[in-house]
C-alpha positions in Angstrom: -88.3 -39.2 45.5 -87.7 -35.6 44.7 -89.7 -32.3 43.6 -87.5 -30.0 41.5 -89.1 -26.8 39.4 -86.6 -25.7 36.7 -86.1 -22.7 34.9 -89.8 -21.5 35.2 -90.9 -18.6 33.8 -94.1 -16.6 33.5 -95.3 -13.4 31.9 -97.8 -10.7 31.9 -97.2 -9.1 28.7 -93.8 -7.7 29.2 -93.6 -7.7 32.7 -92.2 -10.7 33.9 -93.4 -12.4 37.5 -91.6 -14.8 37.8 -87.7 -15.3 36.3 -86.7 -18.7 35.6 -86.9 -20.1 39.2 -85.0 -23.4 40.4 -84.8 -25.0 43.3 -85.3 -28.7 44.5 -86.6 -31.1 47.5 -84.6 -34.0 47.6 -86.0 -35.4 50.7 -89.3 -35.0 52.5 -89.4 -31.7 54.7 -90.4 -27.9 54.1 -89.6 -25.7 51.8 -90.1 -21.6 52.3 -90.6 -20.0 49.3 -90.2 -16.1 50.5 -91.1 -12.7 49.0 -93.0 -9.6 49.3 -95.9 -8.9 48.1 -95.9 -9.0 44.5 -92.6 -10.5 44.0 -94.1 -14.0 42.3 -94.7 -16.2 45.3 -98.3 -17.1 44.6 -97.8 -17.1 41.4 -95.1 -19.7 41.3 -97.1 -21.8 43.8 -100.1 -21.7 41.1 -98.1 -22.5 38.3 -96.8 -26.0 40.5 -100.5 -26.7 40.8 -101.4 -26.4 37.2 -103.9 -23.5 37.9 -101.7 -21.3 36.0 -99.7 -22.2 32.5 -95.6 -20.9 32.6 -94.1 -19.8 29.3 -91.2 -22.0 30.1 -89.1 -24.2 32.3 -90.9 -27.5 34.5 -92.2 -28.6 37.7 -90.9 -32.4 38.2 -91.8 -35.2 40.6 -89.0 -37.7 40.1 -87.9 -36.3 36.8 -91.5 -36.9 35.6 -94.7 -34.4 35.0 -95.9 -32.9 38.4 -99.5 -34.0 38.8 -101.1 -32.0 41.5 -104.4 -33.7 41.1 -102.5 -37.7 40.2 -100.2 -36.9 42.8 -102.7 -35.7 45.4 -101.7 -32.2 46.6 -103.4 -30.0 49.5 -103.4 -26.6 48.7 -104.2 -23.4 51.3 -104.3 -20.5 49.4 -103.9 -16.9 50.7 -107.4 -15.9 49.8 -110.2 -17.1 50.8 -111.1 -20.0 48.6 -115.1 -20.7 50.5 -118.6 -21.0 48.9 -119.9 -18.1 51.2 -123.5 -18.8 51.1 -123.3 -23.1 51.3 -123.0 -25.0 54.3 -119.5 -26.2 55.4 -120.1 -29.5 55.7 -122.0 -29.7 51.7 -118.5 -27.5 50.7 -116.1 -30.5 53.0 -117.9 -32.8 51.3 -117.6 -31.6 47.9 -114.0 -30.6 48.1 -113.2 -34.3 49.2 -115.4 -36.4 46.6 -113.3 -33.4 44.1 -110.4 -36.0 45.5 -111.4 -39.5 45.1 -112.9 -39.7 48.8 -115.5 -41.6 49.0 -118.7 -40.1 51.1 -118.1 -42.4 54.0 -114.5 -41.5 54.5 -114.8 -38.5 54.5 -117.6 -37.3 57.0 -114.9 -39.4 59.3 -111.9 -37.1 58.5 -114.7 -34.1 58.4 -116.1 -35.1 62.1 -112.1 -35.5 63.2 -111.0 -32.6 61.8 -113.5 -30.2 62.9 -113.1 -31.4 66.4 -109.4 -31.0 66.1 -109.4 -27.4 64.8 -112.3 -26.8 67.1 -115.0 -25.7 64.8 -117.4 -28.4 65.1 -120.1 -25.6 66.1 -119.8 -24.5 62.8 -119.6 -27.5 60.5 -122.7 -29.3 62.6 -124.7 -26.8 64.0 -126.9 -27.2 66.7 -130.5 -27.1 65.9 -133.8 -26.6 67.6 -136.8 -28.9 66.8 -137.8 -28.1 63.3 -136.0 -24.9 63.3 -132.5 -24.1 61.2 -129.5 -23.7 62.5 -128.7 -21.8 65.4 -125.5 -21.2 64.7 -123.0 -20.1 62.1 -122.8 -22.4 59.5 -122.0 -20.9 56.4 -118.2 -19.5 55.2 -119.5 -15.6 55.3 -120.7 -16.1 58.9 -117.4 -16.8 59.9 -114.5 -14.9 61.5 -111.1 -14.7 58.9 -109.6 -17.1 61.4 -112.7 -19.6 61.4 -112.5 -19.6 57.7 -108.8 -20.4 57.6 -109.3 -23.7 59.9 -112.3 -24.7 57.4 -109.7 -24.3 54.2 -107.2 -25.9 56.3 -109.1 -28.9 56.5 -110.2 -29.1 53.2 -106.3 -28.8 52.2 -106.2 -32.2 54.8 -109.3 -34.1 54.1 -107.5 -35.8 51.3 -104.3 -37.4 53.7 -102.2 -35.5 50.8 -99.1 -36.6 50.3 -97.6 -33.0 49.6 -98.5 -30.3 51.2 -98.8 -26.3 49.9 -99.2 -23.4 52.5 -99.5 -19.9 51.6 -100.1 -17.6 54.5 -101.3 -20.7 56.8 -101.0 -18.5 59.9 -102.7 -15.4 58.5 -105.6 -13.9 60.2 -105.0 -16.4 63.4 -104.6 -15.2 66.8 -101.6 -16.4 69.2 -104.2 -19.8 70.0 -104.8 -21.1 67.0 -101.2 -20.0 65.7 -100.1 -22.8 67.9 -102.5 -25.1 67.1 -101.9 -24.5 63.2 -98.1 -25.3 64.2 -99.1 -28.5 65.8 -100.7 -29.7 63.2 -98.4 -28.8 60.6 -95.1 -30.5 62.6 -97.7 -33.6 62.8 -97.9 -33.7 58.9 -93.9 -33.0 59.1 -93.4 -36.1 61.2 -95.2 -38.5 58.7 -92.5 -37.5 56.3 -94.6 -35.5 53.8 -93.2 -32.7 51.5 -94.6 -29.6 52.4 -93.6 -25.8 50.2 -95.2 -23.1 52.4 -94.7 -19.2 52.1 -95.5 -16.6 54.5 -94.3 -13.3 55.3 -93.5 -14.6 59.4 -90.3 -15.1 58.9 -90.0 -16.7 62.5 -92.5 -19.4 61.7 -90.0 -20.1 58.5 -87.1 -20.7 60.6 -89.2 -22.8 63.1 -90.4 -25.1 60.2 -88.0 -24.9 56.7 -84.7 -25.7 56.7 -84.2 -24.7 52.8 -85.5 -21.3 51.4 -85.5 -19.3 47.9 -86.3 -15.6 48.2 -87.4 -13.6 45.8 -87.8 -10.0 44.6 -89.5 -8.3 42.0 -89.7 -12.3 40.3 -86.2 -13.0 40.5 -84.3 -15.0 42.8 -81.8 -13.0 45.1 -81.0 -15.7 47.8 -81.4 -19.8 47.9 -80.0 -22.9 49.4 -79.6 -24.4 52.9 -81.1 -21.5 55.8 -78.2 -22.7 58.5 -75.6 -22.2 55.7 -76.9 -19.1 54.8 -76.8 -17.7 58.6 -73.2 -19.2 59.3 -71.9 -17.3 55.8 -73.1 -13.9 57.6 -71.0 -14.8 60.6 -72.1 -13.8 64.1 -72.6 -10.2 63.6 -75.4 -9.6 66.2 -73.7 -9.3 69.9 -76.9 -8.9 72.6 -75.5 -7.0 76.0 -77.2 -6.3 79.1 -74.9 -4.7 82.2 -76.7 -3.4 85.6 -74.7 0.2 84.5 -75.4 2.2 82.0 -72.3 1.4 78.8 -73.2 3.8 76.2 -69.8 5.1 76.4 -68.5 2.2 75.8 -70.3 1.7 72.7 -69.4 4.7 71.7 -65.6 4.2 71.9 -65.9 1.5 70.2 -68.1 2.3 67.0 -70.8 -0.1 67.5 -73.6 0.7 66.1 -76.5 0.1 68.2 -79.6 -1.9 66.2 -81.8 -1.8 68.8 -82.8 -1.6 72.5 -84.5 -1.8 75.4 -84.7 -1.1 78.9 -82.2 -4.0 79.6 -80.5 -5.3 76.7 -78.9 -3.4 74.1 -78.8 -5.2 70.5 -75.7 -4.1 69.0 -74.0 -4.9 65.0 -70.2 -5.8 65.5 -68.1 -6.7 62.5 -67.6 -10.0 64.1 -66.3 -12.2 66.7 -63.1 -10.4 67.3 -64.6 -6.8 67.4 -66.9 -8.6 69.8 -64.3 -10.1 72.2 -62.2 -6.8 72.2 -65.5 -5.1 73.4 -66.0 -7.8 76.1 -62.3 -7.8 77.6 -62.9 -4.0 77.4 -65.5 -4.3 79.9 -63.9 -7.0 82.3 -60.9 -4.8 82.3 -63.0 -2.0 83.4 -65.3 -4.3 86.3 -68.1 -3.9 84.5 -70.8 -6.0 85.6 -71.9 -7.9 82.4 -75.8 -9.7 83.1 -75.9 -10.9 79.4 -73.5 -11.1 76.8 -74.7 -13.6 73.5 -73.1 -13.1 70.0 -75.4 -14.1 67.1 -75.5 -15.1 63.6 -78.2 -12.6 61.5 -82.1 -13.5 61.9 -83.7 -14.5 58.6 -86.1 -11.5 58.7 -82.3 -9.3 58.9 -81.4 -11.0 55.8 -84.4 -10.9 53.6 -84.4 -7.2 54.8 -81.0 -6.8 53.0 -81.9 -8.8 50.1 -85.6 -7.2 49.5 -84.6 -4.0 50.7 -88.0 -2.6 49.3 -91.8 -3.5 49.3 -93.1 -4.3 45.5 -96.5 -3.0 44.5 -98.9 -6.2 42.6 
């Protein structure tokens, strides 16, 4: 089974957001589809969905149509997507009969899933003897980060088959960042296709190991993310020494990308610049704590690519 989009293209009037994009899943995995803001990301993820129309090109699921509702698709979006003055559990409900659940079903995935993302509180409220609910139980009563595990859910309650993230880690502190990423390798593992975007470029290289990046709509870098890294070479040489070896930087050229109080982060040219710059050291006794040569981050190289933010 594959997913391919080909050749898709959208206007607004004469500006175009999104420039006949391509790119394919062959195989079951995740696929980063990166950006700034503005640069057609959401769009393109809309268009897949069949929220939004293109004025060419075609989103295929084994050379047929792309169904999102036939083929059963979860969708988090960005924004919030919540009733905010229903109850939870009548929106959980309502999103999952939307899919073909049946009632019964799906107050079992509801009462699993709201334990599991820890919100139960808030989807069955406690409540005093002919009173309302005590607590929070209703989308605008909740924190940003509460809201995004209730959208989450509603993205699961389905058991989708394929899987779209945009932002799934916004507005999430450092604890429920984790437990997002649990759950998303745990919907990896049962071989689903997943397409997320986000603007953490570490969480992409944790998850995606194929990416497209765009800017200003068009595509400026795609394919395989360890291909990409090992065509930059390892340009990024990490030194710590217990003496101070500015000088030696100095003499040498390097130019010095960042540091701190014990490592320096330095750009070489490549491995032999970097070797000359060790057997410098050795020659001279220096004591050498750390010394780790590195092919580019992803966030390095969608700097170079993007360059600049895009406004819309």
């Amino acid at each position: 089974m594959s997913f391919c989009v080909k050749e898709l293209l959208k206007k607004y009037g004469d500006k175009v957001v999104v420039d006949h994009l391509n790119f394919e899943m062959k195989n079951p995995g995740v696929y980063a589809l990166l950006g700034t803001n503005g640069a057609g990301k959401s769009t393109s993820l809309r268009i897949m969905l069949g929220m939004l129309a293109s004025d060419s090109g075609e989103v295929l699921w084994n050379n047929k149509p792309f169904d999102a509702v036939k083929m059963n698709v979860g969708y988090l979006a960005e924004e919030r997507g919540l009733y905010p003055k229903y109850s939870l559990l009548d929106q959980l409900l309502y999103f999952a009969k939307l899919k073909g659940v049946s009632k019964k079903d799906a107050m079992k995935r509801i009462q699993y899933w709201s334990a599991r993302l820890k919100v139960e509180e808030y989807v069955f409220p406690p409540t005093k003897k002919g009173k309302k609910a005590v607590k929070a139980n209703r989308a605008d009563q909740l924190s940003k980060g509460n809201q995004q595990k209730i959208q989450l859910m509603a993205a699961l309650l389905s058991e989708p088959q394929f899987l779209i993230l945009d932002e799934p880690l916004s507005g999430l502190d450092p604890v429920n960042t984790d437990l997002f990423k649990e759950i998303i390798r745990e919907e990896i593992a049962k071989e689903k296709y997943l397409i997320m975007s986000s603007h953490q470029m570490p969480t992409i290289e944790e998850f995606c190991s194929d990416i497209t990046i765009l800017n200003r709509g068009k595509t400026v870098l795609s394919g395989n993310l360890n291909e990409i890294k090992k065509s930059y070479g390892r340009v990024n040489l990490f030194v710590n020494s217990d003496i101070e070896i500015a000088s030696y930087i100095s003499s040498f050229g390097l130019k010095i990308a960042a540091k701190t109080p014990e490592v320096y982060h330095l750009k070489v040219s490549g491995e032999q610049q970097a070797m000359q710059f060790l057997k410098k050291l050795v020659e001279d006794q220096v004591p050498v704590v750390r010394f780790e040569l590195r092919e580019p981050s992803l966030h390095e190289i969608f700097i170079e690519k993007v360059g600049t933010t895009n406004e819309g």
